[in-house]
C-alpha positions as CSV (number, residue, x, y, z in Angstrom):
1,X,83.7,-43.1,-109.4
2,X,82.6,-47.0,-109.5
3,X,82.4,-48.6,-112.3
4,X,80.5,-51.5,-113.5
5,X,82.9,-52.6,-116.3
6,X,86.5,-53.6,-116.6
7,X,89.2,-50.8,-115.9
8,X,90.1,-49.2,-119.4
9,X,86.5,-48.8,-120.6
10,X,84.9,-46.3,-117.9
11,X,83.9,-44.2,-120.5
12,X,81.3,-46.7,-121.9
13,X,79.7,-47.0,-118.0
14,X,77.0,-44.2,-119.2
15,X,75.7,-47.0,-121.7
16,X,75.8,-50.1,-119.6
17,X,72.4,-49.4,-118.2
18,X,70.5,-49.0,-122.3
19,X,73.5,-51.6,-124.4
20,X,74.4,-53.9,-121.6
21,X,71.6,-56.2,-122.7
22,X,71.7,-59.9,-122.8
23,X,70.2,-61.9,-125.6
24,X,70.6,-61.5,-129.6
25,X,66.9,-61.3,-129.6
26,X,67.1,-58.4,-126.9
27,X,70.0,-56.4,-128.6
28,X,68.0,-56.9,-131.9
29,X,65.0,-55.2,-130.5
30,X,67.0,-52.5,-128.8
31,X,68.5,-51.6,-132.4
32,X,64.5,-50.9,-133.3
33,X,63.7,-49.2,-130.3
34,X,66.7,-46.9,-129.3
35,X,67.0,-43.4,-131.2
36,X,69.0,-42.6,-134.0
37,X,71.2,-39.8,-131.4
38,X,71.3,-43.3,-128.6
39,X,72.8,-45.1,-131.4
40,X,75.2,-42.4,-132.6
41,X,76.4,-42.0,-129.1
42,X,77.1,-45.1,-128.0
43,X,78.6,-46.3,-131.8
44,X,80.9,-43.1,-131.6
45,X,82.3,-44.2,-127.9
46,X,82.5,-47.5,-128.0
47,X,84.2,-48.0,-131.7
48,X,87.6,-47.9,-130.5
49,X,87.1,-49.8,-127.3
50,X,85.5,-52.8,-128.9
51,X,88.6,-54.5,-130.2
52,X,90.1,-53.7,-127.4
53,X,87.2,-55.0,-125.8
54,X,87.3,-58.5,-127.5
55,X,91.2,-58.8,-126.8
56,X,90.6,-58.9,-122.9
57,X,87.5,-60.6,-123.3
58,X,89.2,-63.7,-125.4
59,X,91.5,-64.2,-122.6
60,X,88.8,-66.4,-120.6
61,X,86.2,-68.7,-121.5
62,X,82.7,-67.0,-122.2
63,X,81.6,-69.2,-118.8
64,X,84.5,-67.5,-116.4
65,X,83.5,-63.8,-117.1
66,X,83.1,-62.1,-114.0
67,X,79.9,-59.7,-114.1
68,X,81.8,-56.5,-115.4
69,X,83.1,-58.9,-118.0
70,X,79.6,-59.8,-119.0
71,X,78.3,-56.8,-118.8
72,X,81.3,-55.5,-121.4
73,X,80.9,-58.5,-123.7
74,X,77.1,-57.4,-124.1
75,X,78.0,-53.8,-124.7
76,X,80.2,-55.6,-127.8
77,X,77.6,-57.7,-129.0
78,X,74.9,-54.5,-128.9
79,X,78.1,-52.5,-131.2
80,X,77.7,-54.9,-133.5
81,X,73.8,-54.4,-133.7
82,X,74.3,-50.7,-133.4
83,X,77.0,-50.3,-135.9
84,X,74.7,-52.2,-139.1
85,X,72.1,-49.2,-137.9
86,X,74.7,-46.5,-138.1
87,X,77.7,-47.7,-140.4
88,X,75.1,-49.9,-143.3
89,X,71.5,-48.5,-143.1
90,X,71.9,-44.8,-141.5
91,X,69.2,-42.5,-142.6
92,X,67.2,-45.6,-143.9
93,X,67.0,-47.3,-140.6
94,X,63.9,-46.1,-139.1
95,X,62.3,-47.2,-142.5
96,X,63.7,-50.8,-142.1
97,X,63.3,-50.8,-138.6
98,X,59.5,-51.7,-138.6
99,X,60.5,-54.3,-141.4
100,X,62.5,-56.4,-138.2
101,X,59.4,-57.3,-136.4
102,X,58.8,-59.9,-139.1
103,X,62.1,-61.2,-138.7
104,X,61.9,-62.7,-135.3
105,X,65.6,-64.5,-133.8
106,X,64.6,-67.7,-131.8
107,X,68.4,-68.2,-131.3
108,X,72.0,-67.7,-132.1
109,X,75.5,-68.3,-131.1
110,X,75.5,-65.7,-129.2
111,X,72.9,-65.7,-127.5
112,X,74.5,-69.6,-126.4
113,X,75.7,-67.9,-123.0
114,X,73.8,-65.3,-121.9
């Protein structure tokens, strides 16, 4: 089977297409529009992979990622998005999801590179 991410995280490849999203602005509007069972699925399969994860990513600088690099350092940036919904507000977050559009992110460090 191909896969679109670095060998050792083919089990995240059924999320690239939804969490591989560039741009904090992007991942924070995916938090308020993916499902509370999207969220749940991709927190529970990618919390063990993300340190790993960071560990190969901080081997290169952010602007010498190849594209399955880039695509796995977005699926880490969406966790971290994904894991505030699901670790911090659970149940609450469809209520404080609506609350985001008044919030609006016009940058961020992260959002520096990609």
């Amino acid at each position: 089977m191909a896969t679109s991410l670095p060998a050792g995280f083919e089990t995240l490849e059924p999320f690239v297409a939804r969490f591989s999203v560039a741009g904090t602005a992007n991942r924070a509007q995916l938090r308020s529009d993916s499902s509370r069972e999207e969220r749940a699925a991709f927190h529970e399969a990618a919390k063990d992979l993300v340190a790993p994860a960071l560990d190969l990513l901080d081997k290169k600088p952010l602007d010498q990622l190849d594209e399955s690099e880039q695509r796995l350092l977005n699926l880490a940036l969406s966790f971290a998005h994904i894991a505030l919904a699901v670790e911090i507000q659970g149940p609450d977050e469809e209520r404080h999801a609506g609350l985001r559009s008044y919030m609006r992110v016009t940058r961020s460090p992260a959002g520096a590179f990609n």
